[in-house]
Every structure is written in C-alpha cells, then in structure tokens.
N, CA, C and O atoms as a MOPAC input file, in Angstrom:
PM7 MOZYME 1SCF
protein

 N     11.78800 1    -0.09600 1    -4.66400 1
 C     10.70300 1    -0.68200 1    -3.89000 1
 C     11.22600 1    -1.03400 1    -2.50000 1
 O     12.44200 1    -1.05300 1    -2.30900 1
 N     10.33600 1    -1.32300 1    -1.49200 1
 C     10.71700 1    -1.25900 1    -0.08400 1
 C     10.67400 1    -2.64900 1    -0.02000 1
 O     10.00300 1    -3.05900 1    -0.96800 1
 N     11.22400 1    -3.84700 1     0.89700 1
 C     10.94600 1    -4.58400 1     1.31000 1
 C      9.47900 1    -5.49100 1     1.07100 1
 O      8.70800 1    -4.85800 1     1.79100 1
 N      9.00600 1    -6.15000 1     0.71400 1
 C      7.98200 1    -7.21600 1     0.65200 1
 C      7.46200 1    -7.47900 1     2.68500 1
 O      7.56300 1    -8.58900 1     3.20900 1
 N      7.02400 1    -6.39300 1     3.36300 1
 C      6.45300 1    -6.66700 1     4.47800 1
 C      4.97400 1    -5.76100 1     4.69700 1
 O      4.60300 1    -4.68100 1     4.23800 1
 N      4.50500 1    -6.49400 1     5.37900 1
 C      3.11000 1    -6.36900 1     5.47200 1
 C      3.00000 1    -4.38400 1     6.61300 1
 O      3.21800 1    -4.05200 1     7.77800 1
 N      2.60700 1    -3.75700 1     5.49500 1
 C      1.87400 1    -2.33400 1     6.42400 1
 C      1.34400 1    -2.10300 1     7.42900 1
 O      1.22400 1    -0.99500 1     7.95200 1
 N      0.90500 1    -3.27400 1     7.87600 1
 C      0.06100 1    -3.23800 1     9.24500 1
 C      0.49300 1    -3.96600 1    10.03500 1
 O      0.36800 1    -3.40900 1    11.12600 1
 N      1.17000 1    -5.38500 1    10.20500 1
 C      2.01400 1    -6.05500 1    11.23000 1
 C      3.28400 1    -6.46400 1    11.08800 1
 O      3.83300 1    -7.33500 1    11.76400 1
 N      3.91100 1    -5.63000 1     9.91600 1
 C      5.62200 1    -5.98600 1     9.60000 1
 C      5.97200 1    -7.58500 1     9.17200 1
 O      7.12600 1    -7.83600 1     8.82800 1
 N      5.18000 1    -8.42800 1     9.19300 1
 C      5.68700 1   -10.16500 1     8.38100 1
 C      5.95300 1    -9.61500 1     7.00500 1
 O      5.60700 1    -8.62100 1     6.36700 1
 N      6.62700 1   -10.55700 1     6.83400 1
 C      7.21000 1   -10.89500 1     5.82000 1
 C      6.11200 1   -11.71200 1     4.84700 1
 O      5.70400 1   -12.83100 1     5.16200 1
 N      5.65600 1   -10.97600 1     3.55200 1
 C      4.45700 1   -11.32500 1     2.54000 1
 C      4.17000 1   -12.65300 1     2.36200 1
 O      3.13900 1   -13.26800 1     2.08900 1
 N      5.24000 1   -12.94200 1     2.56500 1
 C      5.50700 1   -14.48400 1     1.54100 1
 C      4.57300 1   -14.66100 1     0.08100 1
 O      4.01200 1   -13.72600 1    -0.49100 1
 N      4.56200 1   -15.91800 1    -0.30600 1
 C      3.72900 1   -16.41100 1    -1.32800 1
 C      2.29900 1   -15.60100 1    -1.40000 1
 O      1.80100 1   -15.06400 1    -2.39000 1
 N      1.86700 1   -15.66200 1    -0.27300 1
 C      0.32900 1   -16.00800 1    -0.57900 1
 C     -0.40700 1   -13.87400 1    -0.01600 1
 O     -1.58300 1   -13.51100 1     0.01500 1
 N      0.94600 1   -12.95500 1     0.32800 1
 C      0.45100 1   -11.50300 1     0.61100 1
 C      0.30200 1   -10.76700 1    -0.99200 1
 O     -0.03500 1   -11.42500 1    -1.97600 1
 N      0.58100 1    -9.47900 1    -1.02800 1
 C      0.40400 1    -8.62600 1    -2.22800 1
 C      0.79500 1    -7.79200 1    -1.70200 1
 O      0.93800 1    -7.62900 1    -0.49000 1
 N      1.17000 1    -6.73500 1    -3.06700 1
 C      1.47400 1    -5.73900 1    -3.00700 1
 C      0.36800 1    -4.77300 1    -3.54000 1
 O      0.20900 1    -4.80100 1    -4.76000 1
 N     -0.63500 1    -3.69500 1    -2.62700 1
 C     -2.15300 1    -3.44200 1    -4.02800 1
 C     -1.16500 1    -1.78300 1    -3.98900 1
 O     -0.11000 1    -1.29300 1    -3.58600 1
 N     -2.04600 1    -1.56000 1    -4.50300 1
 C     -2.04900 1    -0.15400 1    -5.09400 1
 C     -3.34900 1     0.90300 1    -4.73400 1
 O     -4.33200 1     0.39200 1    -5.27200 1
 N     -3.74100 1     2.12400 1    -4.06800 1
 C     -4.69300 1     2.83900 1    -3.59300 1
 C     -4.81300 1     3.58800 1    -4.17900 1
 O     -3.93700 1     3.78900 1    -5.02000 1
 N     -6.16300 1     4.62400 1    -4.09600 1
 C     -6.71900 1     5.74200 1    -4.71800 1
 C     -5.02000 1     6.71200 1    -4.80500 1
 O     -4.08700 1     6.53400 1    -4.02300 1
 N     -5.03700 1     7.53700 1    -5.77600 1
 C     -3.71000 1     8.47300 1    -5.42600 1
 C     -4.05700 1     9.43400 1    -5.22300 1
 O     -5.16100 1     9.81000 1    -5.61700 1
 N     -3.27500 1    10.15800 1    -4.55800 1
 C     -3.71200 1    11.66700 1    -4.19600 1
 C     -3.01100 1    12.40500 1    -5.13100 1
 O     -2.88900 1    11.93600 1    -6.26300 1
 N     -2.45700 1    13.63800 1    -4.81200 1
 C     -2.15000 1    14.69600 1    -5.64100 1
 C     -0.37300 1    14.47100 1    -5.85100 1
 O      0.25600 1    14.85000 1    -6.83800 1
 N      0.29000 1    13.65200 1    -4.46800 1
 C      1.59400 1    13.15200 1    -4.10300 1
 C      1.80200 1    12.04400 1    -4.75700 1
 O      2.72700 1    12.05000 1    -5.56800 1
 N      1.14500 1    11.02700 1    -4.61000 1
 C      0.81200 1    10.15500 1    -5.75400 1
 C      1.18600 1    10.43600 1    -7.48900 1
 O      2.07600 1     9.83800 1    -8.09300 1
 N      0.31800 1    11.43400 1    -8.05900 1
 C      0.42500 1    12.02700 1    -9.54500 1
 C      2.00500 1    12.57600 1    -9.21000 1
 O      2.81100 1    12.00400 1    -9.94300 1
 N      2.38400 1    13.16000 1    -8.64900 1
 C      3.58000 1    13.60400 1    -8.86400 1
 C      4.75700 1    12.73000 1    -9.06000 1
 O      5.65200 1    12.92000 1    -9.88300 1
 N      4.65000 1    11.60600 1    -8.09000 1
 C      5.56500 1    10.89100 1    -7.90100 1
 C      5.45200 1     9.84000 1    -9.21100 1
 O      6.44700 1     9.26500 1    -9.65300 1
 N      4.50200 1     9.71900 1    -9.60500 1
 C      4.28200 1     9.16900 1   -11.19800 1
 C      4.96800 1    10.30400 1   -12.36100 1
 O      5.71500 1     9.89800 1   -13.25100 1
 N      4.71200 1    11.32400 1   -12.25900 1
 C      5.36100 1    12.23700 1   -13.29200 1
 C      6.72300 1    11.85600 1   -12.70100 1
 O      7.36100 1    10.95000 1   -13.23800 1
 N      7.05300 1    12.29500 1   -11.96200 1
 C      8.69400 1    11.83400 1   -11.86200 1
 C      9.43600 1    10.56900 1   -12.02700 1
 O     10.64400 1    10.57000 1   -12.26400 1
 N      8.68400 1     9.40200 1   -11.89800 1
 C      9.43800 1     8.51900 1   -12.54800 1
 C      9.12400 1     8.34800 1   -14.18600 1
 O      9.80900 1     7.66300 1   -14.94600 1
 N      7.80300 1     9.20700 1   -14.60600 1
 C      8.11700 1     8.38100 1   -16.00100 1
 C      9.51200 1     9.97100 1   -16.50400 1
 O     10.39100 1     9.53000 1   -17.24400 1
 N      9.61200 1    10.84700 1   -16.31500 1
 C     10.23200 1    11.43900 1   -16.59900 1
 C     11.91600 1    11.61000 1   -16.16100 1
 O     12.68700 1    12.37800 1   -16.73700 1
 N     12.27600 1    10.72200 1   -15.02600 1
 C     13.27900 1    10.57700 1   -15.02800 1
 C     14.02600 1     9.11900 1   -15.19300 1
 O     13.62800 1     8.06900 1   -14.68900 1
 N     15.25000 1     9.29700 1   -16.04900 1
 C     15.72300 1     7.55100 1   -16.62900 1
 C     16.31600 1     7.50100 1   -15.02200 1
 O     16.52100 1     8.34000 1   -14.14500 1
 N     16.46000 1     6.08500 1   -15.15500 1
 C     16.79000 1     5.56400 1   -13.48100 1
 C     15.93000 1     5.53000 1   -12.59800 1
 O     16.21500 1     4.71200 1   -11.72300 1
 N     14.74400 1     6.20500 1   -12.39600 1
 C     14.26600 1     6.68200 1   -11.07700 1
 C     13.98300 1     4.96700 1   -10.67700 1
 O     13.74800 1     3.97300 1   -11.36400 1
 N     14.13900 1     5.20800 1    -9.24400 1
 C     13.90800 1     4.24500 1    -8.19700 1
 C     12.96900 1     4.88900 1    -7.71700 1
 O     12.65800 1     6.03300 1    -8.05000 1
 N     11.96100 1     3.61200 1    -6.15600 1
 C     11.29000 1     4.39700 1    -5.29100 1
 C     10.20000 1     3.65300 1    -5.16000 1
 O      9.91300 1     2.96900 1    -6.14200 1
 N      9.54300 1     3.59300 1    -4.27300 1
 C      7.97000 1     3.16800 1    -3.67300 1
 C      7.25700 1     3.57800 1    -4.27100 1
 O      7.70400 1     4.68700 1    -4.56100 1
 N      5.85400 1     3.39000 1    -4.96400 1
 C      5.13000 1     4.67600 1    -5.23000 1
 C      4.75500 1     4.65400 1    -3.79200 1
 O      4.88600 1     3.62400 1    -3.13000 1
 N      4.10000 1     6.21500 1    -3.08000 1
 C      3.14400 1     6.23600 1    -2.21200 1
 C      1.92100 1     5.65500 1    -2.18400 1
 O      1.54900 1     5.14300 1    -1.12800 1
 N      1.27300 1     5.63700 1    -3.07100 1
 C     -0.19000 1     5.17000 1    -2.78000 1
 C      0.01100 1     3.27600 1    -2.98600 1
 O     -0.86500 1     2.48100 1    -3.32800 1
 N      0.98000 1     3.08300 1    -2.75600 1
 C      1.31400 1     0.95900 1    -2.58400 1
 C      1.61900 1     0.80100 1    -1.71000 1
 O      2.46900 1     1.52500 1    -1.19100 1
 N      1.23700 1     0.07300 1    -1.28100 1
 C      2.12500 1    -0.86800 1     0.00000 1
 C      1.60600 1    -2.37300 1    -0.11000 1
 O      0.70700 1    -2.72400 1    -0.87400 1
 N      2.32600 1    -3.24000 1     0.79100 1
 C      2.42100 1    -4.81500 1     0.99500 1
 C      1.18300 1    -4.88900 1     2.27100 1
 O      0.92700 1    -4.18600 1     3.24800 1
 N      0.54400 1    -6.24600 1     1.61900 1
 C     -0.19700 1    -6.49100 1     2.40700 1
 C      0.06200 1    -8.34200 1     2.57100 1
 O     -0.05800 1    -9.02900 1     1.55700 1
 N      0.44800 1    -9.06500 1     4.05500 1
 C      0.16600 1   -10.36400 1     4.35800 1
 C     -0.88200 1   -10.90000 1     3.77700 1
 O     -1.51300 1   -10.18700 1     2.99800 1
 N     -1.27200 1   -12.13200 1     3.98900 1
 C     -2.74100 1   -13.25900 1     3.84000 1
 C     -3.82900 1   -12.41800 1     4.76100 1
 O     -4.92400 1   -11.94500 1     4.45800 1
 N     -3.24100 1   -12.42000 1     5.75200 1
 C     -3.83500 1   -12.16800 1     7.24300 1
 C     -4.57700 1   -10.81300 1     6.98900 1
 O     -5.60300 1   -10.53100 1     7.60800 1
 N     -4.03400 1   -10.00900 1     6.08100 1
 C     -4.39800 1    -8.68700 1     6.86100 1
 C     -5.20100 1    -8.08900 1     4.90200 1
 O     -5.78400 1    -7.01700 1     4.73500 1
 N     -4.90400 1    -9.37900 1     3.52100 1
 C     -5.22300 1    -8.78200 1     2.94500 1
 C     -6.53200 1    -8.40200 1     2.03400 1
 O     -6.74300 1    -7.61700 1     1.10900 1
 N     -7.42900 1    -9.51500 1     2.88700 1
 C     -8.74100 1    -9.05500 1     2.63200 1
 C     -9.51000 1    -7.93700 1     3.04700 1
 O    -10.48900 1    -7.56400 1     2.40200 1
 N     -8.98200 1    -7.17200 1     4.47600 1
 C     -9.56300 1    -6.11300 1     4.88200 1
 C     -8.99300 1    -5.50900 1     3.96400 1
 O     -9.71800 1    -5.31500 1     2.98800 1
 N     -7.73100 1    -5.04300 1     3.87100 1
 C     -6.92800 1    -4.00400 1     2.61300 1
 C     -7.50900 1    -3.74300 1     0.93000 1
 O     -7.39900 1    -2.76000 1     0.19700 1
 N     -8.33000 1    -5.44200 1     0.65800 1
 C     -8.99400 1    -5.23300 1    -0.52700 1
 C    -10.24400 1    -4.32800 1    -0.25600 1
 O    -10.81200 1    -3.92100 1    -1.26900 1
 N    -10.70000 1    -3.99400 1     0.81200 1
 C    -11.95600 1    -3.43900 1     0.98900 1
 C    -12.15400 1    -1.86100 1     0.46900 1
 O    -13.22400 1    -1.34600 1     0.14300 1
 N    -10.84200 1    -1.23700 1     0.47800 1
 C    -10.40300 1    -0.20100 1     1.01200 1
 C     -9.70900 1     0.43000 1    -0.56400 1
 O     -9.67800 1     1.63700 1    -0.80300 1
 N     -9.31400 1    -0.36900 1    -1.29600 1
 C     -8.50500 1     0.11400 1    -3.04600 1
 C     -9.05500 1     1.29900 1    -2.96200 1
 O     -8.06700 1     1.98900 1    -3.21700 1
 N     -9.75200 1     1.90000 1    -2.82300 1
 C    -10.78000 1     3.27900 1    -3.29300 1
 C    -10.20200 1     4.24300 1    -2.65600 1
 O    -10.21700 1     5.39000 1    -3.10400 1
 N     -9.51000 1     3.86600 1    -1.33000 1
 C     -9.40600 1     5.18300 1    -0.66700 1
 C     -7.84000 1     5.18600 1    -1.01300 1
 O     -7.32100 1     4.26400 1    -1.64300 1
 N     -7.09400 1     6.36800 1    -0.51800 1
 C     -5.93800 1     7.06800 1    -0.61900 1
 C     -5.28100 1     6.16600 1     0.47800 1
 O     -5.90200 1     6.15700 1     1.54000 1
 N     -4.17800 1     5.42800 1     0.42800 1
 C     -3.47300 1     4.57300 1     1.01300 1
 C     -3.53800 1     4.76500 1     2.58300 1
 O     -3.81300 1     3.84800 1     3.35600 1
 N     -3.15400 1     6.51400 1     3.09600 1
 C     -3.13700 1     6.60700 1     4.45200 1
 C     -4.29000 1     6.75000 1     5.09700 1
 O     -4.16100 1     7.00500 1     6.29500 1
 N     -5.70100 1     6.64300 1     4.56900 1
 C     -6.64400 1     6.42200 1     4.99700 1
 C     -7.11600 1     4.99600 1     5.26500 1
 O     -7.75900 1     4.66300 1     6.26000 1
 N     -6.61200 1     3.94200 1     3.97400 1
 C     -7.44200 1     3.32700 1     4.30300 1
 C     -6.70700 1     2.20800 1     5.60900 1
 O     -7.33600 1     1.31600 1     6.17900 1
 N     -5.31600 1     2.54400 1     5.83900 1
 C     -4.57300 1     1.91400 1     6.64100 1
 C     -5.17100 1     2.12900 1     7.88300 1
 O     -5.35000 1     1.26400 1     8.74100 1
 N     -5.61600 1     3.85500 1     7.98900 1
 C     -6.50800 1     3.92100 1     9.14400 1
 C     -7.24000 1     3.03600 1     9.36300 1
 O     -7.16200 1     2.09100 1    10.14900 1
 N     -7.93700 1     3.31700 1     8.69500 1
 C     -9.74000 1     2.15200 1     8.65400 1
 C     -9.50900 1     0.84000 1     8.77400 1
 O    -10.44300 1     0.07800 1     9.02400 1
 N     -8.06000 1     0.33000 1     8.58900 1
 C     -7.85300 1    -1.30000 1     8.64000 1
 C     -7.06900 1    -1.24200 1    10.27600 1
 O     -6.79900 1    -2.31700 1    10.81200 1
 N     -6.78200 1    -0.08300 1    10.90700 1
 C     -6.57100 1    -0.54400 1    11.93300 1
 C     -7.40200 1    -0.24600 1    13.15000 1
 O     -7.29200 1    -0.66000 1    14.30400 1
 N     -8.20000 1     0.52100 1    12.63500 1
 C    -10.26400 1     0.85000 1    13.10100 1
 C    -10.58800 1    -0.46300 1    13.61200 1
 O    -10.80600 1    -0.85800 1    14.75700 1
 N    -10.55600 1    -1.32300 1    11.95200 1
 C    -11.55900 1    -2.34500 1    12.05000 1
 C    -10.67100 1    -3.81500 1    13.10500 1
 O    -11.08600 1    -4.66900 1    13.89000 1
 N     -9.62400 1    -3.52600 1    12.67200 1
 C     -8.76400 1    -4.62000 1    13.47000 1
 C     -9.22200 1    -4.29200 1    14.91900 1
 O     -9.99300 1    -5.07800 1    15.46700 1
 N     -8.82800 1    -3.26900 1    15.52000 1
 C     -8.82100 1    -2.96700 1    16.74600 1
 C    -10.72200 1    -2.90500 1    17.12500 1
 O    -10.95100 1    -2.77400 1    18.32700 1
 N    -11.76700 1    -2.97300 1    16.36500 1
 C    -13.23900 1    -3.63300 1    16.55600 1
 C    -12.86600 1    -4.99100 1    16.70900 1
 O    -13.10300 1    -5.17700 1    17.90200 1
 N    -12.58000 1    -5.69000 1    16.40900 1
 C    -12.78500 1    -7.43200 1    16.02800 1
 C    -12.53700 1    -7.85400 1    17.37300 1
 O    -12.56400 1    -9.05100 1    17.65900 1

C-alpha cells in the first residue's frame, strides 16, 4: 500500500480521511487475479486511493466511476467552487 495521503492535495489522511475503493476496470480485475494468486504479493490496488476530510465527500460522490475518472470530476468540481 502507498502512503495514507490524500489523491487530490497530498495531506496526510489522518484520523478522520479514508481510503475508498472505485468502479474497476479491466486493470483493476487483473491486478486482483494477481494478488489472490500470488503468495506475498504486495501493491496498491489501482482502483483505491486515500482521500482527506476535506476532499472526502466529493470522492464519495463518485464510488461508481473508475478511479481515474472520478479524480477528474473531483478536480472539475473543485476548480467550479
């Protein structure tokens, strides 16, 4: 796993961020077959990342889509506000 920092402004999660999990794509399924099939495997999945307080209610909006989309759309909507 990578570091506990937020995808969209690099802080540090603390207590009160998450880590979610997104729609997976096809890179996603793979990278799941490979860890349940290899002993040891380490690694991020792709479709997770860390989200702050700050940033993780827009990120809940978004679970549905495929991780690098919806990061788009959270920095869409940031850069509206």
């Amino acid at each position: 796993m990578k570091p506990p920092r937020c995808c969209i402004c690099d802080e540090w999660i603390g207590e009160t961020g998450q880590l979610l999990e997104f729609a997976k794509t096809e890179k996603g399924l793979q990278w799941d077959k490979r860890r349940d099939q290899e002993i040891g495997f380490v690694g991020h999945p792709p479709y997770a990342d860390y989200f702050c307080e700050k940033h993780l209610t827009l990120a809940l909006r978004y679970v549905g889509l495929p991780l690098g989309k919806a990061i788009e759309k959270i920095h869409n909507d940031l850069r509206l506000q």
